[in-house]
Residue, then its C-alpha position, 0 to 999 in steps of 0.5 A: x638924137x636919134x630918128x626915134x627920139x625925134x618922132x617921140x619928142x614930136x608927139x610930145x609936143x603935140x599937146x597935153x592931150x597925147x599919150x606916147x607909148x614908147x614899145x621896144x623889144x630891148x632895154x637899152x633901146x627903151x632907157x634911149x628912148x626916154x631920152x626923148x623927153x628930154x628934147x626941146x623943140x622950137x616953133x620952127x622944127x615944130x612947123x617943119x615936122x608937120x609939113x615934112x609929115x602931115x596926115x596921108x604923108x606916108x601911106x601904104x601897107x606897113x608889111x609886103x602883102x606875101x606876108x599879110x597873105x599868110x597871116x589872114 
């Protein structure tokens, strides 16, 4: 599976009340990533997800601020 199929099939699992929205700038990529669907997750992958990427894991500016500069 890829990185992006994991994180799909992570928000999956999540529970009934998420939605994923699955955006791609290539069909290829979008048939890939409905593959995610597909995936199993069990109890341990889904305990180590969360503590691998718990709320405030990643943070900071998703673009360089040069770039956030020029868009304001």
């Amino acid at each position: 599976m890829t990185a992006v199929q994991l994180a799909l099939a992570w928000v999956l699992h999540q529970g009934e009340d998420n939605i994923t929205l699955i955006g791609t700038s290539k069909r290829s990529r979008l048939l890939e990533n409905l593959k995610c669907q597909n995936i199993q997750l069990n109890t341990e992958d889904l305990a180590y997800l969360d503590r691998t990427f718990h709320e405030g894991a990643m943070a900071g500016d998703c673009y360089p601020e040069f770039i956030t500069d020029i868009v304001r």
